[in-house]
C-alpha positions in Angstrom: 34.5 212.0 79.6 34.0 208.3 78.1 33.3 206.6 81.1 31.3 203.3 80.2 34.5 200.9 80.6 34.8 200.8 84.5 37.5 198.6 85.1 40.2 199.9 86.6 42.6 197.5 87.9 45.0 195.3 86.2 43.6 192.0 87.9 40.2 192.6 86.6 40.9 193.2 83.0 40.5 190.3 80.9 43.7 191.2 78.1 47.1 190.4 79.1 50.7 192.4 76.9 52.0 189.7 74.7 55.8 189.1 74.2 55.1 188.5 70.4 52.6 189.8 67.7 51.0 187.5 65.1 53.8 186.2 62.7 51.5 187.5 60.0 51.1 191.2 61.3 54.0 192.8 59.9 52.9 197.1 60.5 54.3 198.1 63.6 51.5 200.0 64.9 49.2 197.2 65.0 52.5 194.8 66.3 52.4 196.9 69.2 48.6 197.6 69.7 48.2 193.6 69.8 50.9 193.3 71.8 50.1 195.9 74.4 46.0 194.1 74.5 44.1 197.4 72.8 43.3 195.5 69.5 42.6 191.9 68.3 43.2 191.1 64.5 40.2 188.8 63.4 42.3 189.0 59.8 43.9 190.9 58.0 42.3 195.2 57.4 40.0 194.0 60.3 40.4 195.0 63.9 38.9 194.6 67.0 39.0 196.8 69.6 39.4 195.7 73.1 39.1 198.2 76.2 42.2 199.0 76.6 42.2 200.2 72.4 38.2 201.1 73.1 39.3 204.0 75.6 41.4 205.6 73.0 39.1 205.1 70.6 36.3 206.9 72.5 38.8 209.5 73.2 39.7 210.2 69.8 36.0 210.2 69.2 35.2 212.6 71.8 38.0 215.4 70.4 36.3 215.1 67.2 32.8 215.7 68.2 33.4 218.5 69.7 34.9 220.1 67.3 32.8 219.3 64.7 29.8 220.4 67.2 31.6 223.8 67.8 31.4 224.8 64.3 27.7 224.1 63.7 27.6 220.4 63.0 24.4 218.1 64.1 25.1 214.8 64.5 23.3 211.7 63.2 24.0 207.8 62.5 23.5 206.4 58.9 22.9 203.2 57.7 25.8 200.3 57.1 23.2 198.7 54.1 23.1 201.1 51.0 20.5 200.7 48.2 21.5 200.2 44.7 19.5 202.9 43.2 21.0 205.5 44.5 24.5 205.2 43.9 23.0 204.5 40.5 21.3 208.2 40.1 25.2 209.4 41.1 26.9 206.6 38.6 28.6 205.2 41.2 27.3 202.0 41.3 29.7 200.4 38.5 32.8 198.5 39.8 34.5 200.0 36.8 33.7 203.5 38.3 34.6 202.6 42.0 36.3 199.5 42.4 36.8 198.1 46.3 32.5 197.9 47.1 31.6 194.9 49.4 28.6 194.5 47.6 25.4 192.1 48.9 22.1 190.7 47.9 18.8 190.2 49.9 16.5 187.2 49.7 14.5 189.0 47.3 17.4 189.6 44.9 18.3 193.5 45.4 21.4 194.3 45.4 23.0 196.4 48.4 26.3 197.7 49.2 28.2 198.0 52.7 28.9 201.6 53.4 32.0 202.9 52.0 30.6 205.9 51.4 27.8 208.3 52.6 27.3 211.3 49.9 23.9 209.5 48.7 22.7 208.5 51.4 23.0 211.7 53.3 21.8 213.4 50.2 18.6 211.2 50.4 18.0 211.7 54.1 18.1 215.9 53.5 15.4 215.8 50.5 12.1 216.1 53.0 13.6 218.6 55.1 15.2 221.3 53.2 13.5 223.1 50.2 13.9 226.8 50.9 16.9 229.1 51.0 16.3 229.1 55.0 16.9 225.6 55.8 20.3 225.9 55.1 23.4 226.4 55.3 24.0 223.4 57.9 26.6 220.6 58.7 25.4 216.8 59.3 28.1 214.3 60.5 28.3 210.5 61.6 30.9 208.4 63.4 30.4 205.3 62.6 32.0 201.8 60.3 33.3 201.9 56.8 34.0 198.7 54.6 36.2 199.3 51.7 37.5 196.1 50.0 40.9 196.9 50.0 43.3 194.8 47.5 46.0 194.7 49.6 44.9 195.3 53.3 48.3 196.4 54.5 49.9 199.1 57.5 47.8 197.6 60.4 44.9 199.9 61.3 45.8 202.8 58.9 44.5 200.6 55.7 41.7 198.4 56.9 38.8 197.0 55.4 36.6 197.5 58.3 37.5 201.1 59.9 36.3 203.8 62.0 35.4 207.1 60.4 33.8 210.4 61.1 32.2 212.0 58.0 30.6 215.3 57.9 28.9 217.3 54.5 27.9 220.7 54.3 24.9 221.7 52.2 25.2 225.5 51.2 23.3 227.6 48.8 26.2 229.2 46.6 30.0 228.6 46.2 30.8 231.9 49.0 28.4 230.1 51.4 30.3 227.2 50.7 33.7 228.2 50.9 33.3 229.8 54.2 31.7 226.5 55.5 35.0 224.6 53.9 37.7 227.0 55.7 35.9 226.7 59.2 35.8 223.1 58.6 39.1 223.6 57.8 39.7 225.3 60.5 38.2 222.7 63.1 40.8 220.1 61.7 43.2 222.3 62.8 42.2 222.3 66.4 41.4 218.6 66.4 45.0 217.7 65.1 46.5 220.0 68.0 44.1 218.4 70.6 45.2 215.0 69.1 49.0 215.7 69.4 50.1 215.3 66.2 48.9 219.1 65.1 53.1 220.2 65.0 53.1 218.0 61.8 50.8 217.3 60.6 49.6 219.5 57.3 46.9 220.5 54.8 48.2 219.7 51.3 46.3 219.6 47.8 45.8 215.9 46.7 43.3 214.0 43.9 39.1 214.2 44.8 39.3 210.8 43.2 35.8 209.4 42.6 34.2 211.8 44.9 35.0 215.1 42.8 36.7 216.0 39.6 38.4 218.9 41.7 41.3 218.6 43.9 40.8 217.7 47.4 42.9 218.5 50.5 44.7 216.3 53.1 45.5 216.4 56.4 48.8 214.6 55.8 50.8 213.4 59.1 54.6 213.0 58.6 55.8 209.9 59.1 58.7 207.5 57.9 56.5 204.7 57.6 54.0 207.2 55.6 52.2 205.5 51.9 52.5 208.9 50.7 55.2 211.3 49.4 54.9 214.8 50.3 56.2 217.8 47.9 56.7 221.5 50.1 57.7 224.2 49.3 60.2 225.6 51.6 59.3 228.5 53.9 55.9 228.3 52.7 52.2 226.8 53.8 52.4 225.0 50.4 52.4 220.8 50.6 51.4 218.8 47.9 50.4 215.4 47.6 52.7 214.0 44.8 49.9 212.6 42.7 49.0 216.3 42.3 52.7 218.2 42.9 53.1 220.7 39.7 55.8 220.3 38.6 59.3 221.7 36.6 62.1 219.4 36.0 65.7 220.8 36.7 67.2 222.2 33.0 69.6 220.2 31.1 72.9 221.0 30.4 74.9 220.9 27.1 71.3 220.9 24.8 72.9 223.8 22.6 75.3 221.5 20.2 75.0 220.9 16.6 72.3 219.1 15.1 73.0 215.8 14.2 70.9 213.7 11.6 67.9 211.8 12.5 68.5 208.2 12.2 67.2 204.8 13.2 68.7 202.5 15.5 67.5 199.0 16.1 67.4 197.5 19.6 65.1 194.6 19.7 63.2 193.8 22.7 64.9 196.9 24.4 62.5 198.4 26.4 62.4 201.0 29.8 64.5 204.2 29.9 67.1 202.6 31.5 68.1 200.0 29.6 67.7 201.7 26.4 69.8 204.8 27.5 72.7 201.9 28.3 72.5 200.4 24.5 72.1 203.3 23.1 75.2 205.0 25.3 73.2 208.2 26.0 72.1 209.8 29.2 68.5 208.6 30.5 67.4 212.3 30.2 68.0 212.2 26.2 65.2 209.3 25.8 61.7 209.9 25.8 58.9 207.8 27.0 55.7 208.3 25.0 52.5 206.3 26.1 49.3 206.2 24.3 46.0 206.6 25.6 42.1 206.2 24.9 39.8 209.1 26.4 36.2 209.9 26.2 34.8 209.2 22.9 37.6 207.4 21.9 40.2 209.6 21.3 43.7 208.8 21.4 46.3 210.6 23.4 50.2 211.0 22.7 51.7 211.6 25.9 55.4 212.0 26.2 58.0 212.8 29.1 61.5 212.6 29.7 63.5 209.6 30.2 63.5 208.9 34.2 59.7 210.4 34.8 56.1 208.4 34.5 53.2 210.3 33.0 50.7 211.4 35.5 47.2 210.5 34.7 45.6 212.3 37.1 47.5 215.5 35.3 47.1 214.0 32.1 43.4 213.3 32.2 42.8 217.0 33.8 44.6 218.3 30.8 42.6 216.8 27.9 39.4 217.1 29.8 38.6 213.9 30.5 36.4 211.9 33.1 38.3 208.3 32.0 41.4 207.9 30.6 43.0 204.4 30.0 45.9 202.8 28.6 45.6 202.0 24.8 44.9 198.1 24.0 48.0 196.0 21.9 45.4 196.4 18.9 44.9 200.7 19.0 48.9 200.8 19.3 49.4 199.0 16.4 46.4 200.5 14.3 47.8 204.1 15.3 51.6 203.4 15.6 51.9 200.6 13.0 54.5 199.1 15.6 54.0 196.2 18.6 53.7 198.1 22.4 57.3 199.5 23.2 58.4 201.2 20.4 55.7 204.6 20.3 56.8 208.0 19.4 55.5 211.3 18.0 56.9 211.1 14.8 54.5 210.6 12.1 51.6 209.6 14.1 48.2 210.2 12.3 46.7 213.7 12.8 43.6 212.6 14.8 45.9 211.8 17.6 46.1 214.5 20.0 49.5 215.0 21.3 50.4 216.1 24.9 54.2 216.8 25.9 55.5 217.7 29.1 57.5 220.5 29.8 60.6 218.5 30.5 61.1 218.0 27.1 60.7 221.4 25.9 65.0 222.2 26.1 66.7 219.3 24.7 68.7 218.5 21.5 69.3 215.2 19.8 66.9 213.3 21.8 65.7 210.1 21.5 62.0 208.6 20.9 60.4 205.3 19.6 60.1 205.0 15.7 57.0 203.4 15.3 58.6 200.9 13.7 59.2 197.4 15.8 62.7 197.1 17.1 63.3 200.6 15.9 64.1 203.9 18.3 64.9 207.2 16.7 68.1 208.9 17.8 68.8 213.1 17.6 65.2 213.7 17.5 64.8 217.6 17.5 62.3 220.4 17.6 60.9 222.0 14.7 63.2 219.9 12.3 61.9 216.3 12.9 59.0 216.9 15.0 56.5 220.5 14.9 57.5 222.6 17.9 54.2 222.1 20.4 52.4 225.4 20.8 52.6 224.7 24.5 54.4 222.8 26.5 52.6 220.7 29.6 53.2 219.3 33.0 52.0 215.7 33.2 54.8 213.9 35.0 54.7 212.6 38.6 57.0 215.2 40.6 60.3 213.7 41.3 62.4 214.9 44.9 64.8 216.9 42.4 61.8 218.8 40.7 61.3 222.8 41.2 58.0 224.6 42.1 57.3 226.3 38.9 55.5 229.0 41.0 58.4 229.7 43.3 61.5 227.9 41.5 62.3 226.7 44.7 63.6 223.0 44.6 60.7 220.8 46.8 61.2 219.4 50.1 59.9 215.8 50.1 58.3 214.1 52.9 57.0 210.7 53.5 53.2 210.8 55.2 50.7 209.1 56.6 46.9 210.6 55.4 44.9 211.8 58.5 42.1 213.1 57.4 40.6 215.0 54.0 38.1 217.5 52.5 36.3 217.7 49.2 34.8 220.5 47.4 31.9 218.2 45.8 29.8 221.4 43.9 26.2 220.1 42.8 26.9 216.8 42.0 24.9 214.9 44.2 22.6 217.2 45.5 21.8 217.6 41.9 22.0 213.9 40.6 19.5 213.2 43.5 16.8 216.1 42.7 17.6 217.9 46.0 17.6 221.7 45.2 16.5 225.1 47.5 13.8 227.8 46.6 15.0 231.7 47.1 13.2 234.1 48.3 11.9 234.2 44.7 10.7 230.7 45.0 13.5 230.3 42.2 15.0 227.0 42.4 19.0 226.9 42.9 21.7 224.2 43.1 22.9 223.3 46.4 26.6 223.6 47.2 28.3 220.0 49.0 31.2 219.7 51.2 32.6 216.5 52.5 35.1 216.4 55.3 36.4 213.0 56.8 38.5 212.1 59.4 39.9 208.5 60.2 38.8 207.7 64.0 40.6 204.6 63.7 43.3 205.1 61.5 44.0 208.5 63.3 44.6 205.7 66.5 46.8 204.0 64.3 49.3 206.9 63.3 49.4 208.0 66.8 50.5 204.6 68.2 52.5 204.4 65.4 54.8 207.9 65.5 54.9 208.3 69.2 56.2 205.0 70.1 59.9 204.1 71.2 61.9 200.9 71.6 59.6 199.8 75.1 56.3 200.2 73.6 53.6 202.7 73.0 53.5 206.5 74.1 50.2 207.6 74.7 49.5 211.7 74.7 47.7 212.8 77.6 44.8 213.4 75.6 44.5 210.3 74.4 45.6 207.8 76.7 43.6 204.6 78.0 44.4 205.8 81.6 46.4 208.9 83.0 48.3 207.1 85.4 49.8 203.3 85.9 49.7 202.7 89.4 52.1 200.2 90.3 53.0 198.6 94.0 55.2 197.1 94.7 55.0 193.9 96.7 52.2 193.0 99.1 53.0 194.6 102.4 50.1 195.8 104.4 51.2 199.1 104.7 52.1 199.7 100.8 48.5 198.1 99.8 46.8 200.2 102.1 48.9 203.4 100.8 48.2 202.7 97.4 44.3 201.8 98.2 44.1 205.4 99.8 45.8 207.2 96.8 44.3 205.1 94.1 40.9 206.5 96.1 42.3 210.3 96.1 43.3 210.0 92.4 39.6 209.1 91.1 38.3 211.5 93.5 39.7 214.3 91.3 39.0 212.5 88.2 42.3 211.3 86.9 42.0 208.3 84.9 44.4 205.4 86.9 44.5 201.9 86.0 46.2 200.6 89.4 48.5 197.1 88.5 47.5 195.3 91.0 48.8 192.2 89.9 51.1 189.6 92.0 53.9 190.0 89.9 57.4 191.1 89.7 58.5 195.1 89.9 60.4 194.5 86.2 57.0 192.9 84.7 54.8 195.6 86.0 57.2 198.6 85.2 57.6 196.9 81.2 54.1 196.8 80.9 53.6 200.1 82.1 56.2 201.0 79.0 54.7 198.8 76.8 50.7 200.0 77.3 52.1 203.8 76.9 50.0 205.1 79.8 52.2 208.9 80.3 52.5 209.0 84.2 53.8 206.2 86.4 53.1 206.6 90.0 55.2 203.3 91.8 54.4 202.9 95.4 57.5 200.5 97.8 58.0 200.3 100.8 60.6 202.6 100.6 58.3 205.4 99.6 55.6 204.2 102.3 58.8 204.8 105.1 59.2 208.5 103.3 55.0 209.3 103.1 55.6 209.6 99.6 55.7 208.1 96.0 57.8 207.8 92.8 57.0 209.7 90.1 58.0 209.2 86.1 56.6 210.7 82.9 56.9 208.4 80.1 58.8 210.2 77.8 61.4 210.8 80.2 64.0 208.5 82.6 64.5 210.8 85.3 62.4 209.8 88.5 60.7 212.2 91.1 60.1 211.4 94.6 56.6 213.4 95.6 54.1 213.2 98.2 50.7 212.7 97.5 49.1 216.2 97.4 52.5 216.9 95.0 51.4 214.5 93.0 48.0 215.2 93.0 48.9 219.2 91.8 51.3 217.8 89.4 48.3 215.5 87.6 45.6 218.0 88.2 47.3 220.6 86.4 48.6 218.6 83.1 
């Protein structure tokens, strides 16, 4: 049990509930954090947490660690300051590779970064202390600061530049050591989601590695209307997708078995975008095609084309050809390849170098419509195998759509907005490798080491709580997360209703329930909104009403209806939750 912050009445903590958050804080959950005294915003992505907000913290903190303890892993604290050279050895270094460092530089002139991220550094902490098959597997976690230098520093606590973060890697000496490590991890999120209160939805779903791994990830995604994300399930199944990674099957098209008609030209200058192009051209938006051009590895150009109404996904895209960078093609490739200005790209008659990608939601239609390569210009009844060579194989690289079908299943998705709560990456040998940290068999043959990386937002998990659990009167703390158990409120100053609530306020710390006693001079109303707004679950009012009975009031937060109980009833009651 966290225990360092003492205080437990009202009149002896220093923050007070505002009426009003900063004009500039526009995400609820941190509206209502600053409002209720648990954080203070120094400026925008960065936090502080007061004792009140330092409680739950701590709480959070504690779930977590012992969860991650139960499943093998050994805690340790890494550094804030990260060298250069080592995110060099991993090619991580490069802004162009990741992009939101906070970067610095000492007196001497080396440059350092401000931890966003601890693969390397954990990596270079192992290499004296495990060279044979016997050191491993293990688990090594921290809790401790992130800085990621966030664009747009949005959503209160759940996107900050300065946040809280448990991150825990698994070292493993083949890919069945590590899998098993990965599902108990897994597994552990599992129970700390439950514990946390938000386990009845929240869900593991397949999502981008990002920089971290060229392999998919998978999220611990928390459903929520105010959610960043966009969730694609399968109905009746365990399957959730992030929609940066959703496979995808657009719905068929009807009346695509009609005649032929001839290919012809159309110009529509400065027409560009699905939309307005299907309006000039007086043809549904699923008959145009949007074709975008890009540069991979080496230099290669990629045609990539979709359906009118879809965007290409990249990460699909980039998957699909193989490649570790894939970007946009420059005004000056388009021209060279298309021979037109940026706008106006098609497949027809492109050069044969280019290697052209087409998603499936192209594959059944008739008469369609594509850019000419020609300025101005946009081809109309476009078809397959007359105009344009029938594609050996069709692909999916569009970004799922709440219509699309699971091309597994055929079922039609379920979408969901979320809120990210945690993740894990398969990393394979990349930076145990990159960094020269290998095991010895019992052969004294060398081997690869297999990583795992498994984070979980401490603060950001805070965030989503307050956030989903709260109603129009404030925040609604669970029980296992709560500042305080209780809110014990009395209610004026009579002798006799201070010296009952003295002698419970005594019994309930005796048993160790958490009570933060209002013992403030101020009005019934005040106390009893403040007791809404701060979220703690049980109220316990003492009146002298209740003194005359030998007894108290009792109300859950979640609920309106109010109990009258004696003390050792109440004690039972709070003893057994």
């Amino acid at each position: 049990m966290y225990a360092i912050i003492l205080i437990m009445r009202r009149t002896q903590l220093f923050t007070k509930t505002l009426r009003q958050a900063p004009a500039d804080e526009t995400a609820e959950n941190a509206k209502l954090l600053i409002r209720a005294g648990f954080v203070h915003k120094e400026m925008a992505g960065v936090y502080a947490y007061l004792p009140l907000g330092l409680r739950v913290i701590e709480k959070i903190k504690t779930i977590v660690r012992e969860e991650m303890n139960a499943i093998g892993g050994q805690e340790l604290q890494m550094t804030a300051l990260q060298p250069r050279e080592l995110f060099e050895q991993t090619n991580r270094w490069d802004d162009a590779v990741v992009d939101n460092w906070f970067k610095t530089e000492l007196k001497n002139g080396a440059r350092l970064g401000l931890g966003l991220t601890h693969e390397e550094p954990i990596v270079d902490i192992l290499i004296p202390y495990i060279d044979s098959y016997r050191d491993l597997p293990l688990y090594a976690y921290q809790i401790g600061t992130k800085f990621r230098n966030e664009l747009r520093a949005k959503s209160g606590i759940l996107r900050g530049r300065e946040f809280l973060m448990k991150d825990m890697y698994s070292f493993a000496r083949n890919q069945t050591e590590h899998d098993e490590l990965y599902e108990k991890a897994a597994a552990a999120y599992v129970r700390v989601y439950d514990r946390l209160g938000i386990g009845d939805r929240t869900f593991r779903a397949k999502a981008d590695g990002g920089y971290f791994t060229e392999n998919y990830s998978d999220e611990y995604q928390t459903l929520s209307p105010i959610g960043e994300d966009t969730l694609f399930h399968v109905p009746g199944t365990d399957k959730w997708f992030n929609q940066e990674v959703a496979l995808s099957q657009a719905p068929r098209l009807e009346n695509q078995d009609g005649e032929e008609k001839p290919l012809e030209n159309v110009e529509g200058k400065g027409i560009i975008g699905v939309n307005e192009l299907a309006k000039f051209l007086e043809i549904p938006m699923e008959q145009t095609t949007k074709t975008m051009l890009y540069v991979a590895d080496g230099g290669e150009v990629i045609a990539a084309a979709v359906r009118g109404g879809y965007d290409i996904n990249e990460i699909k895209l980039r998957k699909i050809v193989g490649a570790k960078n894939l970007k946009l093609a420059d005004e000056a490739t388009v021209r060279k390849i298309t021979g037109a200005e940026i706008g106006y790209a098609g497949l027809l008659n492109l050069p044969p170098e280019v290697r052209i990608i087409v998603d499936e939601s192209c594959s059944d239609r008739t008469n369609f419509e594509m850019g000419a390569n020609q300025t101005n210009m946009h081809a109309i009844n476009v078809n397959w195998g007359r105009d344009l060579p029938l594609p050996e194989k069709f692909y999916d690289i569009k970004i799922a759509r709440e219509s699309d079908l699971d091309p597994e299943t055929g079922q039609v998705y379920e979408t969901k907005k979320s809120v990210e709560a945690g993740n894990i990456f398969p990393l394979e040998s990349k930076y145990s490798d990159a960094l020269d940290l290998y095991y010895a068999d019992e052969n004294g043959q060398r081997h690869s080491i297999i990583m795992g990386c498994y984070g979980i937002g401490i603060s950001r998990t805070m965030g989503i709580i307050a956030e989903i659990f709260a109603d129009e009167k404030g925040l609604v703390w669970p029980d296992s997360v709560a500042p305080f158990q209780v809110c014990l409120i009395n209610v004026g100053t009579d002798e006799n209703v201070v010296k009952f609530t003295t002698d419970l306020y005594e019994k309930l710390q005796e048993k160790g329930i958490e009570v933060l006693w209002d013992d403030r001079d101020a009005r019934p109303g005040e106390k009893f909104a403040d007791a809404d707004l701060i979220g703690i679950p049980h109220r316990v009012v003492i009146s002298p009403k209740t003194v005359e009975r030998g007894a108290v009031e009792y109300k859950a937060r979640t609920l309106d209806e109010i109990t009258i109980l004696s003390p050792d009833e109440l004690l039972k009651k709070l003893t057994c939750i």
